[in-house]
Wavefront OBJ file of the C-alpha trace (Angstrom):
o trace
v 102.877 20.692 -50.188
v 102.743 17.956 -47.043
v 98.977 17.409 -46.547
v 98.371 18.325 -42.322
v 97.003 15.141 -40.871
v 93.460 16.173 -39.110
v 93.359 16.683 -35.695
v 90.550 16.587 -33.241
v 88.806 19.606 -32.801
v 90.014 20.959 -29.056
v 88.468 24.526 -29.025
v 86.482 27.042 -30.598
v 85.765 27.295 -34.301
v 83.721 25.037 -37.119
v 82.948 21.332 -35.757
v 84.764 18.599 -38.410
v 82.694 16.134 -36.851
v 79.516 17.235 -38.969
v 80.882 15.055 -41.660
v 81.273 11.799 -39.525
v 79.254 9.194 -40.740
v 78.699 8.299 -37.052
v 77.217 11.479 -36.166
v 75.043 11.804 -39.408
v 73.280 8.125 -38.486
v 73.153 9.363 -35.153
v 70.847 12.581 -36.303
v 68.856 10.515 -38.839
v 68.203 7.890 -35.735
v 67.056 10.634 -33.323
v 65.158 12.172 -36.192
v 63.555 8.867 -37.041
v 62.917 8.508 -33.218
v 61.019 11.893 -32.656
v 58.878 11.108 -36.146
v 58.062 7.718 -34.488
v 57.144 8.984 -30.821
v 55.248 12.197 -33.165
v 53.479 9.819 -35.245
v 52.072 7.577 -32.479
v 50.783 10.318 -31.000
v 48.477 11.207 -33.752
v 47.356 7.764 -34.432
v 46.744 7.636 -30.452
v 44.681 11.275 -30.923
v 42.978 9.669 -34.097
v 41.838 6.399 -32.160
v 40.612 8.096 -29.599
v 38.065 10.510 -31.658
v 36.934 7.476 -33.680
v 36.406 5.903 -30.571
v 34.316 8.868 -28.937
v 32.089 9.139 -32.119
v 31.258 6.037 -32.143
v 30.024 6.043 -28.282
v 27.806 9.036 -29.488
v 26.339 7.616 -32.346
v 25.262 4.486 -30.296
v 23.874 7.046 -27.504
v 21.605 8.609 -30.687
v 20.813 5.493 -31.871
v 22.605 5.803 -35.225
v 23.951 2.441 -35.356
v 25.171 2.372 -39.009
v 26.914 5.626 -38.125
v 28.682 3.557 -34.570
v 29.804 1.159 -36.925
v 31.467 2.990 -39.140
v 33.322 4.904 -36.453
v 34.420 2.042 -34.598
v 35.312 0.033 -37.490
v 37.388 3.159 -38.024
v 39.021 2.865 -34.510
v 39.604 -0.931 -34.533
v 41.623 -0.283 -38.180
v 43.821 1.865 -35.888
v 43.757 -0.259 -33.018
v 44.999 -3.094 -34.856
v 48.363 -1.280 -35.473
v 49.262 -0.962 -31.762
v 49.841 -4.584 -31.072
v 47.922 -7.477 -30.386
v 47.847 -7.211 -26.526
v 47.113 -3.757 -26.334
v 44.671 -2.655 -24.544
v 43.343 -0.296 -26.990
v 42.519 -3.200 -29.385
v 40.423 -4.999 -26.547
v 38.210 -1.764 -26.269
v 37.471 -1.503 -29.491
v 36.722 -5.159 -29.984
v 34.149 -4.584 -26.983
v 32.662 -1.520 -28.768
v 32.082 -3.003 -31.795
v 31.063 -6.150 -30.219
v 28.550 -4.377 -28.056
v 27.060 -2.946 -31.145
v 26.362 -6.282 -32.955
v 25.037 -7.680 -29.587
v 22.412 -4.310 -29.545
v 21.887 -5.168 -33.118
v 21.095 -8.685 -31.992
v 23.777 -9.962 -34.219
v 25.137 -12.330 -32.001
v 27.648 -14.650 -34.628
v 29.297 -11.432 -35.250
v 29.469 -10.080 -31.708
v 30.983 -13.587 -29.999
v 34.416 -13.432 -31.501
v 34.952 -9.841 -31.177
v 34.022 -9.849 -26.901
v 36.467 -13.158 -27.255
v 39.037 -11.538 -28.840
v 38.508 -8.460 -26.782
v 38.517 -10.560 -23.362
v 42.005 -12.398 -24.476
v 43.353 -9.332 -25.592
v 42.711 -7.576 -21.588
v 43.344 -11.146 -19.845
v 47.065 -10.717 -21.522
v 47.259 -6.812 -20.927
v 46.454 -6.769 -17.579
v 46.250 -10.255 -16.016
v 42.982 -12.493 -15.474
v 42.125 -10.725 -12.300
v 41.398 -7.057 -13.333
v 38.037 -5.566 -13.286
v 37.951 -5.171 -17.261
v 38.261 -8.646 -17.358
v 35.417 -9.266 -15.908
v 33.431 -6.511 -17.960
v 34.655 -8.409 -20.458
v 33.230 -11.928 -18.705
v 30.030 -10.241 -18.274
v 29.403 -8.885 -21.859
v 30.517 -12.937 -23.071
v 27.772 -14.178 -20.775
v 25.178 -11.914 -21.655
v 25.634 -12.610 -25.477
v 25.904 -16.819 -24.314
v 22.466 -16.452 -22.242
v 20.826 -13.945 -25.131
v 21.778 -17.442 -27.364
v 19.838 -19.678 -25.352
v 23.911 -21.085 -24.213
v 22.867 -20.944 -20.588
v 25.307 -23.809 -19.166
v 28.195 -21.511 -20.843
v 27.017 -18.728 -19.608
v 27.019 -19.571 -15.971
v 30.595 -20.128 -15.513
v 31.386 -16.776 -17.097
v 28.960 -15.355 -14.934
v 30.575 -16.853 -11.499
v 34.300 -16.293 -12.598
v 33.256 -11.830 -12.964
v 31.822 -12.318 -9.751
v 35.050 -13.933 -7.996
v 37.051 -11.082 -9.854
v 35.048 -8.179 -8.972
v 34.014 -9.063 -5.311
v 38.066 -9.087 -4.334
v 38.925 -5.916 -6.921
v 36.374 -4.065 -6.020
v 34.235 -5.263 -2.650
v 31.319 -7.120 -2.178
v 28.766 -3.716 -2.210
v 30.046 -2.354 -5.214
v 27.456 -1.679 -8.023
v 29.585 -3.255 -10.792
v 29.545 -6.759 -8.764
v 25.476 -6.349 -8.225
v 25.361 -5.940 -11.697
v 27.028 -9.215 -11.967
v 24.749 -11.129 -9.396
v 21.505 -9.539 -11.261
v 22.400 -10.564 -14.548
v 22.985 -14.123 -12.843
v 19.904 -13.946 -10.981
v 18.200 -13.708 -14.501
v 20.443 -16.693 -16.140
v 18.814 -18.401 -13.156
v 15.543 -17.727 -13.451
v 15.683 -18.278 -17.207
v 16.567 -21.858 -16.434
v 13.666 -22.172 -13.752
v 16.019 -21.645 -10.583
v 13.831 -19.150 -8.505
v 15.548 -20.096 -5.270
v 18.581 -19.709 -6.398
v 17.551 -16.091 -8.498
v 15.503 -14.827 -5.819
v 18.912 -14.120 -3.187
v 20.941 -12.741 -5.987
v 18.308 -10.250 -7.583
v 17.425 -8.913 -3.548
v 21.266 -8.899 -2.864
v 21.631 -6.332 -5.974
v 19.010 -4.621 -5.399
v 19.920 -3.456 -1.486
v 22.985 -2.553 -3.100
v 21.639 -0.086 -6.037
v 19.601 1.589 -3.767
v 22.317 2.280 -1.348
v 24.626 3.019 -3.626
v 23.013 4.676 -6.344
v 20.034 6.104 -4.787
v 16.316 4.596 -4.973
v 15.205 6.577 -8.496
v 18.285 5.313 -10.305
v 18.100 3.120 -13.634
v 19.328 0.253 -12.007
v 17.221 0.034 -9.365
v 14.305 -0.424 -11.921
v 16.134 -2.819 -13.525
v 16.447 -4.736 -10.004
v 12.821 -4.720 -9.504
v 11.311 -5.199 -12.498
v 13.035 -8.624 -12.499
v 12.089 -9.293 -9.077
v 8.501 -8.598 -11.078
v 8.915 -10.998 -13.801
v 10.312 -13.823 -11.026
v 7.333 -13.570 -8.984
v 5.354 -13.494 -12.265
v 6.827 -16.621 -13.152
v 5.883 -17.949 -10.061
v 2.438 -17.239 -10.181
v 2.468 -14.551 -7.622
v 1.244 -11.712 -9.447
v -0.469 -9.816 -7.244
v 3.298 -9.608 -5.426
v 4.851 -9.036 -8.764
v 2.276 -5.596 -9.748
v 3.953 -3.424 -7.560
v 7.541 -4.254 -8.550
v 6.636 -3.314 -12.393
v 5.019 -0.012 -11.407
v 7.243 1.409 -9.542
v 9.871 0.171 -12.448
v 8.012 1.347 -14.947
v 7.843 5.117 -13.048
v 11.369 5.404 -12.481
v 12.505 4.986 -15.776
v 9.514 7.570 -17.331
v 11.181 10.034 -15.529
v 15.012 9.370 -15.526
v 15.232 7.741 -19.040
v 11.946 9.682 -21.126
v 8.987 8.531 -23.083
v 10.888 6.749 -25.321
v 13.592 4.709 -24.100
v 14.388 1.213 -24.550
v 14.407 0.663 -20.627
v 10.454 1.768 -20.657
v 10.068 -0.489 -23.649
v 10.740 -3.532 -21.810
v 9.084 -2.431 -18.837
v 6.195 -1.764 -20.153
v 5.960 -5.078 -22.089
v 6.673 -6.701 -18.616
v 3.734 -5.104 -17.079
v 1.267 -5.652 -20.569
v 2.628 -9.331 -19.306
v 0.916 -9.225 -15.922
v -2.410 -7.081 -17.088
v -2.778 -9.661 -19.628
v -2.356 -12.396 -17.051
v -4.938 -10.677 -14.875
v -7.428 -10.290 -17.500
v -6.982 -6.317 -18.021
v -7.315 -6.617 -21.704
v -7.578 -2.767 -22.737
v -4.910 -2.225 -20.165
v -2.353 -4.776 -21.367
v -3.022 -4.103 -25.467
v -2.413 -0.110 -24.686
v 1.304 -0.795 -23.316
v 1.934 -3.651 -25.380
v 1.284 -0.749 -28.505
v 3.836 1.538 -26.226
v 6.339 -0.897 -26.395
v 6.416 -1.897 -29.766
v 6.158 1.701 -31.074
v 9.227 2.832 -28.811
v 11.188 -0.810 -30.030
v 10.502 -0.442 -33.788
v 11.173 3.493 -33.981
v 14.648 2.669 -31.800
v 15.674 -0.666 -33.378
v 13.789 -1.563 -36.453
v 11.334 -3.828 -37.512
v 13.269 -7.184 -37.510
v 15.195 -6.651 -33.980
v 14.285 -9.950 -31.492
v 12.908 -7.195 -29.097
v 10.368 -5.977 -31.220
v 9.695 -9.832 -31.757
v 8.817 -9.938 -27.950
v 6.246 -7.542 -28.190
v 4.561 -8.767 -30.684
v 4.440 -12.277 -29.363
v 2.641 -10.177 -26.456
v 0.351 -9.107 -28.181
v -0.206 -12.455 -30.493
v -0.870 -14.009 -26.840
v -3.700 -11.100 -26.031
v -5.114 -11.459 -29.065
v -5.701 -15.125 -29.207
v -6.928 -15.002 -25.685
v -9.775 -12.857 -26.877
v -10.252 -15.416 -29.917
v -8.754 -12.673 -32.566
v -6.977 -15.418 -34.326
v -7.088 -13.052 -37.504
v -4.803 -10.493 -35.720
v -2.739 -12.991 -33.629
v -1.539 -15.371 -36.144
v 0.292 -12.837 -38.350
v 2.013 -11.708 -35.088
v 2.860 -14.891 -33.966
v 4.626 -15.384 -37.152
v 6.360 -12.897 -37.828
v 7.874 -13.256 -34.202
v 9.405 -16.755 -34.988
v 10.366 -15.504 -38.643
v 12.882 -12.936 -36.377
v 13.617 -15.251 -33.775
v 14.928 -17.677 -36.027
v 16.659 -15.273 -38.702
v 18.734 -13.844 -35.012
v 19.053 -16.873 -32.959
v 18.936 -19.989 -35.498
v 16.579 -22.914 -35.225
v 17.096 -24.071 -31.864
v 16.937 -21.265 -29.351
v 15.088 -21.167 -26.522
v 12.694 -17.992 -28.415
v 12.024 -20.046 -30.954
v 10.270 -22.785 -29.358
v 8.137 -20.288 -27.136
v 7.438 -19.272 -30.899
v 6.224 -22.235 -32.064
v 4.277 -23.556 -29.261
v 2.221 -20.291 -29.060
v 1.739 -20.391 -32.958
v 0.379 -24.203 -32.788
v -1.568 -23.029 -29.366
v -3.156 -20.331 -31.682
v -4.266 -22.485 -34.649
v -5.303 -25.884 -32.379
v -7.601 -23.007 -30.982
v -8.898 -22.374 -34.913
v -9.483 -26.084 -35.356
v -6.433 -26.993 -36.984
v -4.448 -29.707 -35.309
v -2.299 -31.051 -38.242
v -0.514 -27.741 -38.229
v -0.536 -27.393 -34.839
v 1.207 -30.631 -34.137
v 4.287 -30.720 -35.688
v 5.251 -27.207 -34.060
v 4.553 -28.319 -30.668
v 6.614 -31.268 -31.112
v 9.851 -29.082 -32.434
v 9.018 -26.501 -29.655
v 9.618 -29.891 -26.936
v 12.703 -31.129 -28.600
v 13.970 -27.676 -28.576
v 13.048 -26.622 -24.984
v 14.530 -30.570 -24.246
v 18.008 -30.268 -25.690
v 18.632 -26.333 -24.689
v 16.757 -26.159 -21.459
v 16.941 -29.691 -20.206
v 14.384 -32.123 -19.067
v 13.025 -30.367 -15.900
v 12.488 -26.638 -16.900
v 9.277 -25.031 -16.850
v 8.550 -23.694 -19.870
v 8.916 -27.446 -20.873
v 6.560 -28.372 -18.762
v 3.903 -25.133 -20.238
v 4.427 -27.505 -23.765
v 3.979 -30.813 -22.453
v 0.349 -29.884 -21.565
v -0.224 -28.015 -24.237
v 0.437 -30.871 -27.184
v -1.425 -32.955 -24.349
v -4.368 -31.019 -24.857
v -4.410 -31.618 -28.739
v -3.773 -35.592 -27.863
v -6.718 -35.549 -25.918
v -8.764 -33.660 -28.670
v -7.557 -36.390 -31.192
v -8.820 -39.350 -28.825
v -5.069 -39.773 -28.225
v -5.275 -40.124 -24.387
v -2.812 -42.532 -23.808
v 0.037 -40.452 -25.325
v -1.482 -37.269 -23.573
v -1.214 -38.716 -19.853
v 1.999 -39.697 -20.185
v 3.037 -35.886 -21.392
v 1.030 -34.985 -18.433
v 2.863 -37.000 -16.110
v 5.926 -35.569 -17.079
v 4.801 -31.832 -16.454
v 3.114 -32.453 -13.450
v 6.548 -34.367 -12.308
v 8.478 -31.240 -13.337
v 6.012 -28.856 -11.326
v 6.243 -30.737 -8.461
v 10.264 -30.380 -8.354
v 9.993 -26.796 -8.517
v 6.585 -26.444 -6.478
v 4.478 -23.730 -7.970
v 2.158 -23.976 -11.071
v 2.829 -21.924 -14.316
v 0.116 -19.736 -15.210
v -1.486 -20.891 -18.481
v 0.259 -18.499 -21.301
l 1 2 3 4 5 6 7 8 9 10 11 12 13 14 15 16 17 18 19 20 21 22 23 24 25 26 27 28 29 30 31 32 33 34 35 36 37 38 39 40 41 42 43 44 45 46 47 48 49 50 51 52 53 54 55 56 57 58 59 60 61 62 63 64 65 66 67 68 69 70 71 72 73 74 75 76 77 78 79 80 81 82 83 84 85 86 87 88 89 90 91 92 93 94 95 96 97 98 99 100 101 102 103 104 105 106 107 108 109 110 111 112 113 114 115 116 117 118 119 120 121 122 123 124 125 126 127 128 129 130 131 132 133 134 135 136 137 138 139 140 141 142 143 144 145 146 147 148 149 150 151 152 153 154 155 156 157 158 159 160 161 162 163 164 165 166 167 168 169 170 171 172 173 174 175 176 177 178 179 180 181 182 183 184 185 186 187 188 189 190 191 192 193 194 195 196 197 198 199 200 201 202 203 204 205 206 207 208 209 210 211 212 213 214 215 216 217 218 219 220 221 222 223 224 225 226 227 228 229 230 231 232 233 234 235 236 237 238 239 240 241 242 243 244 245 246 247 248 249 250 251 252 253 254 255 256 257 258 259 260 261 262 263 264 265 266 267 268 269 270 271 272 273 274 275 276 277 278 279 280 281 282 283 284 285 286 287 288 289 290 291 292 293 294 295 296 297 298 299 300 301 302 303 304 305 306 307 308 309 310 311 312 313 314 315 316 317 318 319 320 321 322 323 324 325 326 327 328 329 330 331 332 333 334 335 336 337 338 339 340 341 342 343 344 345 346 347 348 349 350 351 352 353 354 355 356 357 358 359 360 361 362 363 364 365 366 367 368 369 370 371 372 373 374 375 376 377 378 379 380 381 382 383 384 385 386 387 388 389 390 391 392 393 394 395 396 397 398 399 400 401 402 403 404 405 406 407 408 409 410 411 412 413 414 415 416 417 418 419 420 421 422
């Protein structure tokens, strides 16, 4: 029998084409292609839960718990692509966790990685960009990095006041949190217009009770504090202090802070039971939140270290005083701005007990510190200056002690206030 050649199927009946190789790759393709788009979608859903724990656990508190879940997230994150925008967010997460932590060597690269991952997803001029900026600075100034930090600082500012308008809260976030870098490196004039600008717009924007509005004038407390103008500074910290009793509860970390700001001016003012009740606040509400070896709860205790020596408890200070440089040092390293406040109020505490060998060699690592981080003209230089002057004097030393008095009176006159003696 002739074999028929095939034909092409024209009409009705049973498809030949089922067995063409081009049609089978064709259905494996389109198979393969639905399994993709499917399977993305899952690892999109899985990111996204990972990503939402995580935020919770950080709102409890639970910071082991955070990590895991965004650790978690960033695994999946890692598989969309490098300049997804996805990855960035986790990066930020998990870098805002270290920074909380006060693990700043493990935060930096993740907020740079996060901030070159959205700079190539969505250009250099979008407003997560300069979230992104922002968190950088913050972890640069936290570091004692402040000349690094500015620039950051300045380039948010120039994004967010044309994406989003010069009274937007996000930008007065910006100009507080530069306000602060300022007044950390002994600017007041130049911190003073930046925390009042955010501050008009918080309370326009947000309403006078909100968070942020605390935040604005508590600040505006510890500048005029700074300054020596305390009796301008007291209302600032109460009515801080109130605000965030009632919108953030007896325990938060806001209230922490605030309340060690105004155990600050109490103790300044000679209100000893007053300042050693909230200084006890604070700590209790820091170490329950963060644990014992967080450089906040370090802050608090150099607090109280400072009340304590002032009313010649030297047995209850200098264990405080300690243990707040053994933190600072173990989170910031050996040369951080913290660290030298450490050590000149540890050698101010045992010059007071008599012992000036001790006492000298920390004041003069607290200078060189303060001199290489801080520069030649800031304040808190100027606090340690007289200080180790004081134990030149004691040692019949007066020739090196006026010349360290020279130089702080020169660097008072420049910014033309005196420091309160701390």
């Amino acid at each position: 029998m002739t074999p028929h050649p095939i034909r092409p199927h024209v009409g009705g009946g049973k498809c030949c084409c089922q067995r063409c190789p081009a049609v089978l790759l064709f259905a494996v393709f389109l198979s393969s292609g639905v399994s993709s788009v499917s399977c993305n979608w899952i690892r999109e859903g899985r990111w996204q839960v990972y990503q939402d724990d995580g935020t919770r656990s950080l709102e409890k508190r639970r910071y082991a718990e955070a990590e895991k879940q965004w650790k978690k997230a960033l695994e999946i994150a890692e598989g969309f692509g490098a300049q997804d925008p996805r990855l960035g967010t986790s990066l930020n997460s998990l870098g805002r966790l270290y920074a909380a932590q006060g693990r700043y060597a493990e935060a930096e690269p993740l907020y740079a990685k996060a901030l070159a991952v959205w700079e190539s997803a969505w250009g250099t001029q979008h407003p997560a960009v300069a979230k992104a900026l922002d968190n950088l600075a913050a972890l640069r100034y936290a570091q004692g990095r402040y000349a690094e930090a500015e620039p950051l600082y300045k380039r948010s500012l120039e994004i967010k006041a044309q994406a989003l308008g010069r009274e937007h809260p996000e930008l007065a976030t910006t100009e507080h949190n530069l306000g602060t870098l300022y007044r950390a490196e002994g600017r007041f004039a130049d911190a003073e217009p930046l925390y009042r600008q955010a501050l008009a717009v918080r309370e326009k924007r947000l309403g006078p009770k909100h968070p942020d509005v605390a935040t604005s004038l508590n600040d505006l407390g510890n500048l005029y504090r700074a300054e020596d103008r305390l009796d301008e500074a007291e209302p600032y910290h109460r009515r801080a202090v109130a605000i965030w009793e009632k919108s953030g509860g007896p325990r938060g970390l806001d209230l922490a802070a605030g309340l060690e700001d105004l155990a600050d001016l109490d103790r300044l003012q000679g209100r000893v039971g007053e300042a050693e009740s909230l200084y006890q606040r604070s700590l209790s509400i820091r170490r329950d939140a963060l644990g014992p070896d967080h450089p906040d709860v370090a802050r608090t205790l150099n607090g109280l270290a400072l009340l304590y020596k002032s009313q010649g408890r030297y047995a209850d200070a200098e264990p405080m005083a300690r243990r707040a440089l053994k933190i600072w040092e173990r989170a910031f390293g050996p040369e951080h701005p913290d660290v030298a406040t450490a050590l000149n109020n540890l050698a101010l505490m045992l010059f007071a007990q008599g012992r000036a060998a001790e006492a000298e060699p920390l004041y003069r690592r607290s200078i060189a510190i303060q001199e290489k981080v801080l520069g030649p003209q800031h304040p808190d230089l100027a606090r340690s200056l007289d200080n180790y002057a004081a134990l030149l004097h004691g040692q019949g030393r007066d020739d090196e002690a006026r010349r360290l008095e020279t130089r702080a009176a020169d660097i008072r006159a420049r910014h033309a206030w005196d420091q309160p003696s701390r």
